[in-house]
N, CA, C, O and CB atoms as a CASP TS submission, in Angstrom:
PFRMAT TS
TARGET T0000
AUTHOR 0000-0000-0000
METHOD Language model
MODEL 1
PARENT N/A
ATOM      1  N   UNK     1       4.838   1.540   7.715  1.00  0.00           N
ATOM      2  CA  UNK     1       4.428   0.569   6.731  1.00  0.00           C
ATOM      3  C   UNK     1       4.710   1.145   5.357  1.00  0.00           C
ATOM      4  O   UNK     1       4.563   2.316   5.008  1.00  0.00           O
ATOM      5  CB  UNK     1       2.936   0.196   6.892  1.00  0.00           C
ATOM      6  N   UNK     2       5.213  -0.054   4.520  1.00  0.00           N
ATOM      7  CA  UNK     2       5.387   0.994   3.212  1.00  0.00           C
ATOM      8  C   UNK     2       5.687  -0.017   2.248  1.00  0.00           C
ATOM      9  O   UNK     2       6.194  -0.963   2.851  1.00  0.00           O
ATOM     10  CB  UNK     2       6.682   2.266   3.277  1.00  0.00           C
ATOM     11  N   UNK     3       5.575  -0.323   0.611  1.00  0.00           N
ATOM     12  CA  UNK     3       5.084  -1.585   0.379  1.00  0.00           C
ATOM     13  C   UNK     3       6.516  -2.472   0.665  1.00  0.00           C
ATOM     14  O   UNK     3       6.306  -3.548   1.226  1.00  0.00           O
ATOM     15  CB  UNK     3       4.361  -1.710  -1.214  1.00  0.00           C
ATOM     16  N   UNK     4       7.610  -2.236   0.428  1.00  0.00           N
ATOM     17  CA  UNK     4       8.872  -3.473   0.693  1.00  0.00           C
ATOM     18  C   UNK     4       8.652  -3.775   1.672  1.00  0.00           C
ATOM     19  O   UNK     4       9.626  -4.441   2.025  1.00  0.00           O
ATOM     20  CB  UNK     4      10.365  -3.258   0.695  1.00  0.00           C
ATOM     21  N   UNK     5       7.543  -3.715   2.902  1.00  0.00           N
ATOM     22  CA  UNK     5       8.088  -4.248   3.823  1.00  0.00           C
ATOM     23  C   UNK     5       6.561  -4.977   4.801  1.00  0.00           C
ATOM     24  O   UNK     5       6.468  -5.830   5.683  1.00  0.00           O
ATOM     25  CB  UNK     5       9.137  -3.027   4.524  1.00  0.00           C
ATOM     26  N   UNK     6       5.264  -3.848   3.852  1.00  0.00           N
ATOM     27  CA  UNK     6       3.861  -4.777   3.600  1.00  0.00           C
ATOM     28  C   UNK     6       4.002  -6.297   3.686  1.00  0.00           C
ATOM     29  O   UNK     6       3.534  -6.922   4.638  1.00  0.00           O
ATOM     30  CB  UNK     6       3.257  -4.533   2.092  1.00  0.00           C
ATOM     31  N   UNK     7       4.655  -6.881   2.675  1.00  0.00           N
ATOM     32  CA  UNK     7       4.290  -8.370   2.611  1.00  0.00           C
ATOM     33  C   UNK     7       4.956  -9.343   3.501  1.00  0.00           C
ATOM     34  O   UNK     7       4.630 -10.525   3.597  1.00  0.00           O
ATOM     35  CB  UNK     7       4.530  -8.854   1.307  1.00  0.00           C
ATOM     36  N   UNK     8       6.395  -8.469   4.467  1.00  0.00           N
ATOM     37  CA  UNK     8       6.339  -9.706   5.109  1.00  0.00           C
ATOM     38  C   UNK     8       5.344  -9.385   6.602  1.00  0.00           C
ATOM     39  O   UNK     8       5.114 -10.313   7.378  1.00  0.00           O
ATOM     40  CB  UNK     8       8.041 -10.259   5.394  1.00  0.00           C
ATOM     41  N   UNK     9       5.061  -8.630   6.741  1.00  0.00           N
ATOM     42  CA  UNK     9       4.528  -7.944   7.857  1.00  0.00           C
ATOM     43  C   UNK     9       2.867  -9.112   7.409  1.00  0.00           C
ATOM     44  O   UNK     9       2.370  -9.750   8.337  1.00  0.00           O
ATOM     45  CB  UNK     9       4.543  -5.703   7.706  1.00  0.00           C
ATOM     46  N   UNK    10       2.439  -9.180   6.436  1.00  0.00           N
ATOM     47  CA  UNK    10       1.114 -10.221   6.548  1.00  0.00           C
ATOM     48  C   UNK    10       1.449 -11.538   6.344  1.00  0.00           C
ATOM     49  O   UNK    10       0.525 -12.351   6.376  1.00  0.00           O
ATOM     50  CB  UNK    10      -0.029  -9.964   5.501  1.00  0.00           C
ATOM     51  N   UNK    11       2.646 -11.956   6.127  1.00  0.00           N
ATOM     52  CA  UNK    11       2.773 -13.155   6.626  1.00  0.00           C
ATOM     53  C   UNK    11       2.768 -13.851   8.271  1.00  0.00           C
ATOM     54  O   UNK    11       2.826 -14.980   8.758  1.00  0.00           O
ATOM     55  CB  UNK    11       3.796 -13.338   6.076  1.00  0.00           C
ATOM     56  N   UNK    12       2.657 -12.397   8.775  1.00  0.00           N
ATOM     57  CA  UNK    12       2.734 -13.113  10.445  1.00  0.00           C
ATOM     58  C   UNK    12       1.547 -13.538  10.541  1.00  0.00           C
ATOM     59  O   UNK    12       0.685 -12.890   9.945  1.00  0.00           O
ATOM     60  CB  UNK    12       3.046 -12.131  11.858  1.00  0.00           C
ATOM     61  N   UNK    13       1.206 -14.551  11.189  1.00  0.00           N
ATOM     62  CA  UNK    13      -0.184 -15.342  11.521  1.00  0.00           C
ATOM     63  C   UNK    13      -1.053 -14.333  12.531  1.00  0.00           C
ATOM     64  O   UNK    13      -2.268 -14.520  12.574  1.00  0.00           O
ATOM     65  CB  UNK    13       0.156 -16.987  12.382  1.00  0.00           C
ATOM     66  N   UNK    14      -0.493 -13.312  13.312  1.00  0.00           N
ATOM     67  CA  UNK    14      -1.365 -12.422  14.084  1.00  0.00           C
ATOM     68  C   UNK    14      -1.583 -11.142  13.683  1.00  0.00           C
ATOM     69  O   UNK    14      -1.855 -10.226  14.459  1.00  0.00           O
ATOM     70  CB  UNK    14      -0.959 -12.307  15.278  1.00  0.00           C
ATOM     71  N   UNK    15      -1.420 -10.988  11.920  1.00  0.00           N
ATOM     72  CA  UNK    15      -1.339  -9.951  11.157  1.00  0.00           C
ATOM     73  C   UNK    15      -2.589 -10.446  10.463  1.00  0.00           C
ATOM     74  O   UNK    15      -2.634 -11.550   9.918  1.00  0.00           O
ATOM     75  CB  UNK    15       0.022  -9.683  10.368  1.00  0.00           C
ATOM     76  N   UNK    16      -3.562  -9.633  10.496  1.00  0.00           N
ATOM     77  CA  UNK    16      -4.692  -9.869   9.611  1.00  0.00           C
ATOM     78  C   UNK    16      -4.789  -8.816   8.615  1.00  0.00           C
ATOM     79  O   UNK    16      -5.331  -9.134   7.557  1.00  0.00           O
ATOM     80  CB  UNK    16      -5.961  -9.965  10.354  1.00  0.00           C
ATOM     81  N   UNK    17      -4.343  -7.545   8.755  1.00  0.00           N
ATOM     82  CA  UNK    17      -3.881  -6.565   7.485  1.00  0.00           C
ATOM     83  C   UNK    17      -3.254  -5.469   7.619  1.00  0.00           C
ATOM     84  O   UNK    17      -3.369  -4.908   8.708  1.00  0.00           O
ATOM     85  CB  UNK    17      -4.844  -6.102   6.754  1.00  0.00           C
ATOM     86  N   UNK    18      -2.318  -4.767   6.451  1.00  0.00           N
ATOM     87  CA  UNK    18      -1.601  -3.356   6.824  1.00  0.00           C
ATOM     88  C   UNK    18      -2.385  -2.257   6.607  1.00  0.00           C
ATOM     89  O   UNK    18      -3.446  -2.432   6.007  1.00  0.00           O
ATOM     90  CB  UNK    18      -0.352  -3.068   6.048  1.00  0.00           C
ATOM     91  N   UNK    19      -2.095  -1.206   6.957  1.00  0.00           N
ATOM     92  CA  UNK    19      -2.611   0.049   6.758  1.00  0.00           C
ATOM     93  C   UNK    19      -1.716   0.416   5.437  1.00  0.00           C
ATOM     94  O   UNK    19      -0.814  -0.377   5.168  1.00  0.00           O
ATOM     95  CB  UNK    19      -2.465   1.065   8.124  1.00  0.00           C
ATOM     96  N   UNK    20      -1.891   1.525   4.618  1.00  0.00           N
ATOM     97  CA  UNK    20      -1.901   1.886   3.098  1.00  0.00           C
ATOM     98  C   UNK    20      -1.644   3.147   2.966  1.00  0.00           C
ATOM     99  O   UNK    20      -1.895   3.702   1.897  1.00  0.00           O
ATOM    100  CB  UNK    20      -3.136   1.638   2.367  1.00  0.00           C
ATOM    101  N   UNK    21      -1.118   3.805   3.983  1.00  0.00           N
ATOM    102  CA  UNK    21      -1.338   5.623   3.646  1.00  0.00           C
ATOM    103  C   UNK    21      -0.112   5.740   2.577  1.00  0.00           C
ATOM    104  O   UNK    21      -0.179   6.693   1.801  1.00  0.00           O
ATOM    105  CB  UNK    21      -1.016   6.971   5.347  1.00  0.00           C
ATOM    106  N   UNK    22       1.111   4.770   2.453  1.00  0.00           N
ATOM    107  CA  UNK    22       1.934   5.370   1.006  1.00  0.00           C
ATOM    108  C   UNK    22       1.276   5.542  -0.023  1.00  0.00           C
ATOM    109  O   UNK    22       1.683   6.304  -0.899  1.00  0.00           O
ATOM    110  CB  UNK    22       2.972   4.570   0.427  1.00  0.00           C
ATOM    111  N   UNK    23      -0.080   4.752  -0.149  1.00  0.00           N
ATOM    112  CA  UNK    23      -0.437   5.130  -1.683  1.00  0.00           C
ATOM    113  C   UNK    23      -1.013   6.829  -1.624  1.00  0.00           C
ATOM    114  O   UNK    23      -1.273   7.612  -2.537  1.00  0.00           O
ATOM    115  CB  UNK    23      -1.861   3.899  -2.360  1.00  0.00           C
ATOM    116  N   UNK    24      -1.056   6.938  -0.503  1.00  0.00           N
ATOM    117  CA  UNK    24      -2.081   8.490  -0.447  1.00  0.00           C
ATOM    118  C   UNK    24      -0.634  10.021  -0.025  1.00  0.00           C
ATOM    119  O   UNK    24      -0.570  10.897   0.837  1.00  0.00           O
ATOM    120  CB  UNK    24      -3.777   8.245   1.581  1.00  0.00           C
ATOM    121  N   UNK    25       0.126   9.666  -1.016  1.00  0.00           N
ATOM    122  CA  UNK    25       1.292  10.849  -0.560  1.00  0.00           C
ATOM    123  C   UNK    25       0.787  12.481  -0.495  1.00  0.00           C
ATOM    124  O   UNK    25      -0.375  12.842  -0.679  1.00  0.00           O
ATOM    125  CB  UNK    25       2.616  10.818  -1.794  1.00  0.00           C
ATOM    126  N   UNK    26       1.643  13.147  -0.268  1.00  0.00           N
ATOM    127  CA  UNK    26       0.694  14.474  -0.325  1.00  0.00           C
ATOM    128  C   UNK    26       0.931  15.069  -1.198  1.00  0.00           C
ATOM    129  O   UNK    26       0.342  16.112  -1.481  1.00  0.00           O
ATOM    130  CB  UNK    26       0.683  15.396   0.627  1.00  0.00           C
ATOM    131  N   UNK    27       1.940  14.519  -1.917  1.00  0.00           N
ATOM    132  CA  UNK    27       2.137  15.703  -3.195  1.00  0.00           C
ATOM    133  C   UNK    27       1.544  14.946  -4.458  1.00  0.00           C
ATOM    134  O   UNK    27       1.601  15.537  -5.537  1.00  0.00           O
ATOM    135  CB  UNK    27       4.003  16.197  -3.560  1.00  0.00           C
ATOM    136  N   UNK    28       0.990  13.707  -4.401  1.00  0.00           N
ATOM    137  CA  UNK    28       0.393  13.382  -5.210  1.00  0.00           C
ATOM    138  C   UNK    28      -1.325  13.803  -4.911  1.00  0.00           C
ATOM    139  O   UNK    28      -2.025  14.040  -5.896  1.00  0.00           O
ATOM    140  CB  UNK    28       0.841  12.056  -5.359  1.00  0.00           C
ATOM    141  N   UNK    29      -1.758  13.855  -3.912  1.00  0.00           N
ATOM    142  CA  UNK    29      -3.244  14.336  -3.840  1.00  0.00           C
ATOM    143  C   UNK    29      -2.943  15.770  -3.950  1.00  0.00           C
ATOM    144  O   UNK    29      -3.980  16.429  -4.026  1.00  0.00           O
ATOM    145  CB  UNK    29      -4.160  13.917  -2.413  1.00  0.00           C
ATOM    146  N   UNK    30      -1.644  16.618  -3.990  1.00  0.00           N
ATOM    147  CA  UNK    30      -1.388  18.205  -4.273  1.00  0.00           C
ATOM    148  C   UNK    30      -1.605  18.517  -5.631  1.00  0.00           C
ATOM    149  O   UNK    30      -2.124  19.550  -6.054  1.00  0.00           O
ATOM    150  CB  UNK    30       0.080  18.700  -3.945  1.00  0.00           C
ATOM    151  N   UNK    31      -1.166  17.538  -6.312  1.00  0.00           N
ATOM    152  CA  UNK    31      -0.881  17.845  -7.625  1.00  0.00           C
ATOM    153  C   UNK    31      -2.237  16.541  -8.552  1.00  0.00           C
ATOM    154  O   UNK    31      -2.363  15.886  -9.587  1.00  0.00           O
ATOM    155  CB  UNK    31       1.176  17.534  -7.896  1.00  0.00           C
ATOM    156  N   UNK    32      -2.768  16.776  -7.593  1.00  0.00           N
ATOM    157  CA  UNK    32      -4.343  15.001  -8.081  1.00  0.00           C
ATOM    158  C   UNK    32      -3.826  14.141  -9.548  1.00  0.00           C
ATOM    159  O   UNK    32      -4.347  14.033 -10.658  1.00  0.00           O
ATOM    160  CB  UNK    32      -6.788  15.950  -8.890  1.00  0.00           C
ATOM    161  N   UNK    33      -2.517  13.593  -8.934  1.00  0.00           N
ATOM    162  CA  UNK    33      -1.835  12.791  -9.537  1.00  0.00           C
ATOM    163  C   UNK    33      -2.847  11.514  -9.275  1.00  0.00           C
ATOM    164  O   UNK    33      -2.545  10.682  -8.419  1.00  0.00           O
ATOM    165  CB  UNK    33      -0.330  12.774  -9.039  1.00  0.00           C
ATOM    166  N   UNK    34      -3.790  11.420  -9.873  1.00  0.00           N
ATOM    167  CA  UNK    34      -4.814  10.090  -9.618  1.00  0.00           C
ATOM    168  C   UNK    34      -4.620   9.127 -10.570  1.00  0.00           C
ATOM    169  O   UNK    34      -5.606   8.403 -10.710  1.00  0.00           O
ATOM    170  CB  UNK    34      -6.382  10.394  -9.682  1.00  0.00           C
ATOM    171  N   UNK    35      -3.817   8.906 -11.175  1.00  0.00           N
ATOM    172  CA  UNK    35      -3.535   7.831 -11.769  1.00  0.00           C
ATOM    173  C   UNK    35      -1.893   7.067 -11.568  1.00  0.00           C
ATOM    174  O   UNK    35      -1.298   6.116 -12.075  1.00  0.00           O
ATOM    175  CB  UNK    35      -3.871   8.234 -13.118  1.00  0.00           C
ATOM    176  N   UNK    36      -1.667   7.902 -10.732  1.00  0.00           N
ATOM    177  CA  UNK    36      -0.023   7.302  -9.804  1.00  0.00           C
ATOM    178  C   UNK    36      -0.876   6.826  -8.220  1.00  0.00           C
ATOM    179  O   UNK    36      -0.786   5.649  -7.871  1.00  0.00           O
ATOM    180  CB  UNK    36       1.667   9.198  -9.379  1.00  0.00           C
ATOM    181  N   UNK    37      -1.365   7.439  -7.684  1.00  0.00           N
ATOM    182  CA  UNK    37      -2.603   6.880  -6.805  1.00  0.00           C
ATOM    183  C   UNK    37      -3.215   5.611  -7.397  1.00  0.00           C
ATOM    184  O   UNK    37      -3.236   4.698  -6.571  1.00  0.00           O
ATOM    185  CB  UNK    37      -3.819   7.989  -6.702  1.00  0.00           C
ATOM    186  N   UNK    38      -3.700   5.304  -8.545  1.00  0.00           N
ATOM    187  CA  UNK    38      -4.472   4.545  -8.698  1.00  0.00           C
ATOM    188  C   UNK    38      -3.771   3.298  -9.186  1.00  0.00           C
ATOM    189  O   UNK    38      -4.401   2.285  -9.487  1.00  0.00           O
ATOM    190  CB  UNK    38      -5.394   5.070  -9.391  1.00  0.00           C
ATOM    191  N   UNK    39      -2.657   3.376  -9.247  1.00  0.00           N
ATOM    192  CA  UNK    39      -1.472   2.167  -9.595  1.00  0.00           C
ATOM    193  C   UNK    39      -0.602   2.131  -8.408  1.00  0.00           C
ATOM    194  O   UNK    39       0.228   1.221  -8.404  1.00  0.00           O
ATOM    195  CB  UNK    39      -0.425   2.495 -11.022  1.00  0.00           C
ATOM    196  N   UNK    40      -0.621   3.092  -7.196  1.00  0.00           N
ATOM    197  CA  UNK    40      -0.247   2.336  -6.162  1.00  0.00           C
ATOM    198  C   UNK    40      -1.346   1.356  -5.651  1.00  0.00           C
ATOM    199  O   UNK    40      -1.056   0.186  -5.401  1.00  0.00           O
ATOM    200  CB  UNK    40       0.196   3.211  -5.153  1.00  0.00           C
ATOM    201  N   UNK    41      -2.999   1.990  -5.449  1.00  0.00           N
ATOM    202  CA  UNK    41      -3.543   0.990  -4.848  1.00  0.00           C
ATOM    203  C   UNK    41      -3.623  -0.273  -5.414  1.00  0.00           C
ATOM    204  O   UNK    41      -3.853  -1.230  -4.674  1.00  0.00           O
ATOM    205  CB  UNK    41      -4.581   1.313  -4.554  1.00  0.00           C
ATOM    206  N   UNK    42      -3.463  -0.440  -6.669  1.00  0.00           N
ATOM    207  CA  UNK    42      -3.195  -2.001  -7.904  1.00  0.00           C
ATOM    208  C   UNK    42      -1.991  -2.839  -7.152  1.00  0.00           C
ATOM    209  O   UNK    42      -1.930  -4.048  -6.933  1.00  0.00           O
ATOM    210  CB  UNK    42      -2.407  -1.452  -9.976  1.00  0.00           C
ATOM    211  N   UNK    43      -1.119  -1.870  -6.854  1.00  0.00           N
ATOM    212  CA  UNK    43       0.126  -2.511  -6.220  1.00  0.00           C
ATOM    213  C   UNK    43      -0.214  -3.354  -5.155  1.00  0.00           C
ATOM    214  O   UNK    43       0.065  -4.544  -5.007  1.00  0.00           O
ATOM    215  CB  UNK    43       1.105  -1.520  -5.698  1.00  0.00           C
ATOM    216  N   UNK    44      -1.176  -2.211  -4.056  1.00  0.00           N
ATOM    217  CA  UNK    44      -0.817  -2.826  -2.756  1.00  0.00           C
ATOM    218  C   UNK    44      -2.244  -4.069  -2.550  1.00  0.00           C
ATOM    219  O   UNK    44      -2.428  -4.819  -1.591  1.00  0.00           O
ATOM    220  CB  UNK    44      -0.710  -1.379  -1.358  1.00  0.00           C
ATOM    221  N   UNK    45      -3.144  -3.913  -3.907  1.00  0.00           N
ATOM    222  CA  UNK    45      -4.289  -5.035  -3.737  1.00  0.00           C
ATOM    223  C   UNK    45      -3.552  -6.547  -4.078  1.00  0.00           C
ATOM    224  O   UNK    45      -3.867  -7.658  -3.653  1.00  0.00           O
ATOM    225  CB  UNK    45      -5.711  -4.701  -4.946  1.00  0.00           C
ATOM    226  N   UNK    46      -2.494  -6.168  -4.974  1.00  0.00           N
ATOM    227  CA  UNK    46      -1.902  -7.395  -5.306  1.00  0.00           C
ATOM    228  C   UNK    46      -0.912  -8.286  -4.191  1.00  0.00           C
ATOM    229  O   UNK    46      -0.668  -9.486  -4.319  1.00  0.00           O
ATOM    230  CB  UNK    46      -1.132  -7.035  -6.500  1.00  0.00           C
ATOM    231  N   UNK    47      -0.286  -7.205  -2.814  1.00  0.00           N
ATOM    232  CA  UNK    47      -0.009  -8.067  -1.644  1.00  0.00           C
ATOM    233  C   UNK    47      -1.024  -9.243  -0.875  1.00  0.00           C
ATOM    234  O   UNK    47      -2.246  -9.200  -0.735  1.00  0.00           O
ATOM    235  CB  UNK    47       0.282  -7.105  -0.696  1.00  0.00           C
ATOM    236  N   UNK    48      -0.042 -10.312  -0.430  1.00  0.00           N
ATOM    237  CA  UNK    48      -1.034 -11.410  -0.101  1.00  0.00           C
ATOM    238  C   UNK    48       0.007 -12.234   1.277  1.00  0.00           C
ATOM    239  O   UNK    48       1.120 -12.756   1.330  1.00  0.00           O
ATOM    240  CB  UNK    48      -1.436 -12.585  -1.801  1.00  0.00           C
ATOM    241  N   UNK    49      -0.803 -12.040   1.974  1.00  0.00           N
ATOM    242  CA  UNK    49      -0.100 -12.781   3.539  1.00  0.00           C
ATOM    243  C   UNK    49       0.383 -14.246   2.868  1.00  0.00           C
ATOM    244  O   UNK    49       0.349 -14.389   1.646  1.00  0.00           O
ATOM    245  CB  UNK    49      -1.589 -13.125   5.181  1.00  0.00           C
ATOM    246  N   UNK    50       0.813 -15.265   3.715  1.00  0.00           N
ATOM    247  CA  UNK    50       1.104 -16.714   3.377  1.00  0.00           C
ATOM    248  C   UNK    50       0.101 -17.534   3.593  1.00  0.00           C
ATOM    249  O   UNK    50       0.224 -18.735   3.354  1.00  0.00           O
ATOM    250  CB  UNK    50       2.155 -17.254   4.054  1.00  0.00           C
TER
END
């Protein structure tokens, strides 16, 4: 899962939601890049099934 490919994956009608671990990379919690973290999760709140 990874976000280009998140939104069509919740358009399937037997998709009720994705899992999110791209926003949690490891070299960004290495380096507590928390504000590149905190604008992926903005990203992936803004995906929306059909």
């Amino acid at each position: 899962m990874n976000p280009q490919n998140a939104q069509s994956y919740l358009t399937l009608p037997n998709v009720l939601c994705v899992g999110g671990s791209w926003m949690l990379k490891p070299e960004l919690i290495a380096t507590k890049n928390w504000p590149a973290i905190e604008n992926l999760a903005r990203q992936a709140c803004l995906l929306k099934g059909a």
